[in-house]
N, C-alpha and C positions, 0 to 999 in steps of 0.2 A: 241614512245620510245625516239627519238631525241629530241621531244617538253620536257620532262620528263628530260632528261641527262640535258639538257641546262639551266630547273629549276634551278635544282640540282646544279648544277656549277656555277650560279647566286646568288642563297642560300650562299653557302657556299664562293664566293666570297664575299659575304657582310657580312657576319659573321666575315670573316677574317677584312676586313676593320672597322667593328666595331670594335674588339678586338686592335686594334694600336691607337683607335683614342679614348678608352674608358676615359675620366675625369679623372677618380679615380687615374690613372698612368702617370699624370700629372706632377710632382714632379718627380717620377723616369725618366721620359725621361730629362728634366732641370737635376739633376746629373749626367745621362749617356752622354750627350751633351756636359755640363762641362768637365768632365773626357776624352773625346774623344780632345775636343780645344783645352784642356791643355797639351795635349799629354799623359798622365796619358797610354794610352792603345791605340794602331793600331784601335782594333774595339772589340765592344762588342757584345752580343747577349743574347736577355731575354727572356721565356716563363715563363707566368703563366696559371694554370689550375685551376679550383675553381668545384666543383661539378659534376666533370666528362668532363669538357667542356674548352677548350684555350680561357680564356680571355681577353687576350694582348702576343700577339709575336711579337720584333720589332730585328730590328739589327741596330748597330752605326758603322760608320767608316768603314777600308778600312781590307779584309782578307791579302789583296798582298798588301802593304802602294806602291810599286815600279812601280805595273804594273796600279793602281787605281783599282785594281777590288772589287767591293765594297762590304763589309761581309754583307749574308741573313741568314736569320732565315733556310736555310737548308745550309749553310755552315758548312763546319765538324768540328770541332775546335777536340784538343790534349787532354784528360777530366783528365789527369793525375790521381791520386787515388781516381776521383771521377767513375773510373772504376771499383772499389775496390765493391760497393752491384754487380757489372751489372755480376763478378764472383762469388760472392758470390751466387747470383741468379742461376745461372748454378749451382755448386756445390747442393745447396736446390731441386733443378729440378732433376738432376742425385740420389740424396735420396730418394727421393716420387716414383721414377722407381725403386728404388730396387738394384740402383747400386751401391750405397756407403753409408756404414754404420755409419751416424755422430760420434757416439761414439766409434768405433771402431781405433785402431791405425794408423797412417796416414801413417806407415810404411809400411801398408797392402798395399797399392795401390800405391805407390812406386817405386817400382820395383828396379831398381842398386842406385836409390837415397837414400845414407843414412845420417841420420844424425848423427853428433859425442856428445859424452856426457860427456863432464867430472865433471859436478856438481854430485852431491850425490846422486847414481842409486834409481831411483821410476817409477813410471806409466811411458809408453811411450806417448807424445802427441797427441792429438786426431785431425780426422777433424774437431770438433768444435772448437779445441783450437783455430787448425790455422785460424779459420772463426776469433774468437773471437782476437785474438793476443796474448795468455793466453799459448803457446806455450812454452815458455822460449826461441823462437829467438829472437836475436839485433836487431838494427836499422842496415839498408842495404840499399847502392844504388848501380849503376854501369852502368855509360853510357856513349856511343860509339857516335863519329858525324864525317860523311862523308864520308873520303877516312878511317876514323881510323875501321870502323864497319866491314870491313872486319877482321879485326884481332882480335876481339871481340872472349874473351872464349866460349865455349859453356856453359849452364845453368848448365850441369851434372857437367862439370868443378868447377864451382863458388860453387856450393852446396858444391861439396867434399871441398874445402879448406876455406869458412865462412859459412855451415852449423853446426853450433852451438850451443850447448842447453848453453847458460848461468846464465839460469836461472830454478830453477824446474818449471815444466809444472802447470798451474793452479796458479803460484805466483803471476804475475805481468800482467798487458795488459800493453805487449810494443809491440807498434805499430811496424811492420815487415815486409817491401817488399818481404825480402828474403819467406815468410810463403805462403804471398799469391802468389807469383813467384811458389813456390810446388802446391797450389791449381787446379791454369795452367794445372799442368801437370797432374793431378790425373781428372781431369778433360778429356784432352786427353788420357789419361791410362785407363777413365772406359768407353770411348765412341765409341775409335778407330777413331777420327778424330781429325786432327787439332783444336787448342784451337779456331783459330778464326772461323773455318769453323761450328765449334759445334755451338756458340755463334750467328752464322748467322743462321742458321738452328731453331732452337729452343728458339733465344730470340731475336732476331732482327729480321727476318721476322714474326712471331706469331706477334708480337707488334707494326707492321708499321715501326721499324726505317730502312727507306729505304736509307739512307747516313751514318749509320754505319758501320765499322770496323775496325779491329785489322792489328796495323801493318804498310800496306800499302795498299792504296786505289783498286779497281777491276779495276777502267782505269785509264788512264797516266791524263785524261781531268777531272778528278776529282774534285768539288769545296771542296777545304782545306782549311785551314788558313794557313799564315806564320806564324811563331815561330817568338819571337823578342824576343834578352835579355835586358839587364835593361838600356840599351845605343840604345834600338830602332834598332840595328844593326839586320838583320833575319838570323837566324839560320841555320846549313845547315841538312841537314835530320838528324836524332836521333834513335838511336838505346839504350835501356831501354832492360835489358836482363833478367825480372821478368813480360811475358807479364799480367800473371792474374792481378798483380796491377798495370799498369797500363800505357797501351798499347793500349788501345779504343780508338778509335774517334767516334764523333758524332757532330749533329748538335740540336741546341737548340729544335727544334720540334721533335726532334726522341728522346731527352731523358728527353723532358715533357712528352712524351706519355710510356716509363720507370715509370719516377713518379706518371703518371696516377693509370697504373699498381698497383703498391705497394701502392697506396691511395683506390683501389676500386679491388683487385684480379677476381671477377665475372667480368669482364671487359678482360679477356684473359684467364679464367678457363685452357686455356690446358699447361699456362707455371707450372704455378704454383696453389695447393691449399690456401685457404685464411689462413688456418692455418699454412703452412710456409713460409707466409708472415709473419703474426703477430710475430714467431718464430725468424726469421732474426728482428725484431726491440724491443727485450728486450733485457735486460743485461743475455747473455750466461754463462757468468763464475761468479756469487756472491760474488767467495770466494776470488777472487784476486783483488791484489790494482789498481783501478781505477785512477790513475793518474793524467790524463791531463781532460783539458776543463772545470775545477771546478767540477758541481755538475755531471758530463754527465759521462756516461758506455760506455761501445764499445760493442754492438751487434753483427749480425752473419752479417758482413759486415754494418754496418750502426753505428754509434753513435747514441745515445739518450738522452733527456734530460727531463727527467719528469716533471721540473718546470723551463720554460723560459717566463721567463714575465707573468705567469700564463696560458702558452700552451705546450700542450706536443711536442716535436720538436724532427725531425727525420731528420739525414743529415749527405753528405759528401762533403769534399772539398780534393781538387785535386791543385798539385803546383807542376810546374817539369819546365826548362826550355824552355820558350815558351807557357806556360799554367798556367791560374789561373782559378779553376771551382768551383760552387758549385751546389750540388742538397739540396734543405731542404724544407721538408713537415713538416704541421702540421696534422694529422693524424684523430684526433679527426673534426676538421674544413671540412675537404677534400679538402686542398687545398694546393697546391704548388709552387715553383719556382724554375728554372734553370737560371745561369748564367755563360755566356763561355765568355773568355777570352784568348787571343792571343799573351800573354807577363808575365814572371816570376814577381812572388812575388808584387804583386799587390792583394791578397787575399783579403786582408782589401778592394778594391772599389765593388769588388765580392761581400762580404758579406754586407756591405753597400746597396746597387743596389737590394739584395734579400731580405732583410729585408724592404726598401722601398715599395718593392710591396707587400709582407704579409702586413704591417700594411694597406696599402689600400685595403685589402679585409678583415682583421681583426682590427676594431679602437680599438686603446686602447694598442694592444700589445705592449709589452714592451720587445725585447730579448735582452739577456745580449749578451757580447762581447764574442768571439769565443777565448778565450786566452788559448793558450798552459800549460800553467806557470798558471793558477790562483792560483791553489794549493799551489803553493810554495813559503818560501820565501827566503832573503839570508842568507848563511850561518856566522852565527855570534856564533861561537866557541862553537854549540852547543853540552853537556855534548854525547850524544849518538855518536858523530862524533870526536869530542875533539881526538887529542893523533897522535902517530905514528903507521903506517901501513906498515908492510913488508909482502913484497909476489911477486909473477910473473906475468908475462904475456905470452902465449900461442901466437907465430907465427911460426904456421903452428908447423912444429916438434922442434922450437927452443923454450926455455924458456929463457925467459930476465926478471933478477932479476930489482923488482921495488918498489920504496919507496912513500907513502903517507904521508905530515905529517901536517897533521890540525891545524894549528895554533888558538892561543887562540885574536889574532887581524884580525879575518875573515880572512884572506888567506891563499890558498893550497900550498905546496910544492909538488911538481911532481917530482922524479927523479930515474932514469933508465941509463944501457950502452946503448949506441949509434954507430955511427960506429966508428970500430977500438977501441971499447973498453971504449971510452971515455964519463967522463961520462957528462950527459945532463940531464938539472935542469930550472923548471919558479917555477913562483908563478903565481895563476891565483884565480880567488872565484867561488863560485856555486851557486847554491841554495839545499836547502833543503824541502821535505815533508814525515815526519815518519819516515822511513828506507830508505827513496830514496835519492839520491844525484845525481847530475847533472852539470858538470861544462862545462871548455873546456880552454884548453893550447895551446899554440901556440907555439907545438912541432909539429916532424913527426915522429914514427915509422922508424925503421931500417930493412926498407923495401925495399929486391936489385928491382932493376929496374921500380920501380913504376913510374906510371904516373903522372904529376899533382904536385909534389911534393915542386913546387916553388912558392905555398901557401899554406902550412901546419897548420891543427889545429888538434886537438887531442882532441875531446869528451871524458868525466870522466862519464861515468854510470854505476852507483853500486846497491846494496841496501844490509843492514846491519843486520844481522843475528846475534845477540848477537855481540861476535870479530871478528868477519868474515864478509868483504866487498867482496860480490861477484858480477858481472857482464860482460861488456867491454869496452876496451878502443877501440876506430872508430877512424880511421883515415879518414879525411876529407879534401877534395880539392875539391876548385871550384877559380881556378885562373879568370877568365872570365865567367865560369856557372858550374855548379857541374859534376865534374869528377866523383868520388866515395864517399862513406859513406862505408869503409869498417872496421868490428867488429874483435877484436881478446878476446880472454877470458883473464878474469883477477880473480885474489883469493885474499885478502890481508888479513893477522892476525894483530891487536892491539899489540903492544908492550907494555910493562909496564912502559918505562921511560918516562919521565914530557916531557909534549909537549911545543912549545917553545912559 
């Protein structure tokens, strides 16, 4: 038996050293190396899987730059909303038990969390919507670092006061922390444990990820990564108060073996059936506007894209301070990559570095750029958007009257009271796709006591219903890394006089 073990562990020893020294990822270690010199990223960490099997896991550079401890391939890195299938995943799982009814209202499982409505009374939103973002919640962030996390709302809190429908349900996929922040808890609500304790239970031990989880680590001696902002400075702890999106840690081999999963479901038959796998990677909602990423849908936690480069591609990426992640499979191929990273907004070297290793297991591929915006373009005084706009915005139980007014030489007029009355006015431009509009002013809300407020922008996201722009306006601060992204509702009617 010991002769036998010691194979085995020789085997698998060399297996592992062939997969870092394979050729074919020859070029991706030269960019990751580069990237690492250049200071681009503290440290990286890459897995590929191809046929069921890890074909190259390597790690670059340092998880602590301070202490030199150097990032491995089981270092935990922050996976930001690349945490976003791993709850999704749970949610599918708790469905095939019988515990939660996708189409059913997500109101059901709930409990004191409700959400407010004051668009135009219809369906109430479903768990698919929230899987899919087809919900009609805003964009949402809200995070806490250090000694501040103690004074951190609770989630029940946040809900009651940017729990929002802005939008009717099944209209639009807008991407929503706040949605999958509920999945969390309906999660906890159908299980009776803790979100991370469920997640350990039933998808990270079934799966080997034996260095994931949620939150904070099980010992003090835990290998993590530091966080580092865009000044290389490291981060001090982080508190994120929507843990279903995106509050995971892992390390590149626990969530290759994630992507395994979802490449091959007979490969861990007890998390999930193969059919809600396939499930989670089509477009859930058909009927609403698909927005972002050009041709790609948003699934039941995953994005998709039927024609990239002539492969179908399945993927998510993750960005929060202190983290750039991506997972993307090609599905049809059976083959994968993860790539973790340890420092904000550096996506683009992320998806670089993964796209690297597909084409060396796939020649030829061709994927396009992962652009937010491909959809759109800018606003140049177009007829549908043309004119002036009066209406309000919704903070909390105040309404603050506000004017829109779309100029005919591509910029917005923005103006609303402010404090003490007075009024407060930019000009700023957007973009446009269809009914959608998207800007951002470099106002702040009249907002008593906020945080952050000494970097102020104001996100404009609408979409237009005949004369009626409805959606919200976010208030957004990130003076040295992102405070909040928080939504307040907005309605605006077309006026009939000439716009200017």
């Amino acid at each position: 038996m010991r002769r036998q073990l010691l194979c085995c562990f020789l085997l698998a020893f060399a297996g592992i050293a062939q997969a870092q020294s394979d050729a074919r990822f020859a070029a991706l270690e030269r960019s990751a190396t580069a990237a690492i010199d250049a200071g681009r990223a503290p440290s990286l960490a890459v897995a590929v899987i191809a046929d069921g099997r890890v074909v190259y896991e390597h790690a670059f550079g340092y998880a602590d730059v301070a202490a030199r401890r150097a990032a491995t391939v089981d270092t935990a890195y922050a996976l930001a909303s690349a945490s976003k299938p791993i709850t999704a995943t749970a949610v599918l799982q708790l469905a095939e038990r019988g515990r939660v009814d996708l189409d059913a209202p997500a109101s059901r499982y709930l409990g004191p969390l409700k959400l407010q409505s004051p668009v135009r009374r219809g369906a109430a939103p479903s768990v698919r919507q929230l899987l899919s973002h087809t919900a009609g919640l805003p964009t949402y962030a809200q995070l806490y670092y250090g000694e501040d996390i103690a004074a951190a709302p609770t989630f029940a809190r946040s809900v009651a006061r940017y729990g929002v429908l802005v939008q009717p349900p099944g209209r639009v996929a807008e991407y929503s922390n706040l949605g999958y922040g509920l999945l969390g808890a309906i999660v906890e609500r159908r299980s009776g444990r803790r979100f991370g304790d469920y997640l350990q239970r039933n998808v990270f031990a079934p799966l080997g990820m034996d260095h994931a989880f949620v939150g904070t680590p099980a010992t003090p001696d835990a290998d993590v990564a530091v966080g580092y902002d865009l000044q290389d400075r490291p981060l001090p702890s982080l508190y994120n108060d929507t843990p279903g999106a995106g509050n995971v840690h892992a390390s590149a081999r626990d969530l290759i073996r994630f992507a395994r999963f979802h490449l091959d479901p007979a490969s861990a038959a007890s998390v999930m059936s193969a059919s809600g796998v396939q499930r989670m990677q089509r477009n859930a909602d058909p009927g609403a506007l698909q927005h972002c990423y050009g041709n790609s849908d948003y699934g039941l936690g995953w994005y998709v894209r039927d024609d990239d480069g002539g492969q179908r591609v399945v993927w998510h990426e993750g960005g929060m301070p202190g983290a750039s992640t991506i997972i993307k499979l090609l599905p049809a191929r059976n083959v994968g990559v993860v790539v973790l990273a340890n420092k904000a907004e550096i996506n683009d070297l992320t998806q670089a570095l993964a796209d690297e290793a597909l084409r060396a297991l796939v020649p030829g591929y061709a994927p396009g750029p992962l652009d937010p915006t491909a959809n759109y373009s800018p606003y140049a005084a177009q007829p549908t958007f043309l004119g002036d706009w009066q209406g309000e915005v919704h903070l909390g139980s105040r309404r603050v009257q506000c004017r829109l007014d779309f100029g005919k030489d591509g910029t917005v007029r923005i103006e609303y009271a402010g404090p003490q009355g007075k009024s407060v006015s930019a000009l700023f431009k957007g973009i446009v796709y269809g009914d959608s509009f998207v800007g951002a002013a470099p106002l702040s809300l009249p907002l008593a006591g906020q945080r952050g407020a000494d970097a102020p922008l104001l996100l404009v996201k609408l979409l237009r219903s005949g004369d009626v722009l409805q959606g919200a306006l976010v208030a957004y601060a990130a003076p040295a890394r992102l405070d909040y992204l928080l939504p307040f509702y907005a309605r605006f009617t077309r006026r009939v006089s000439a716009p200017r």
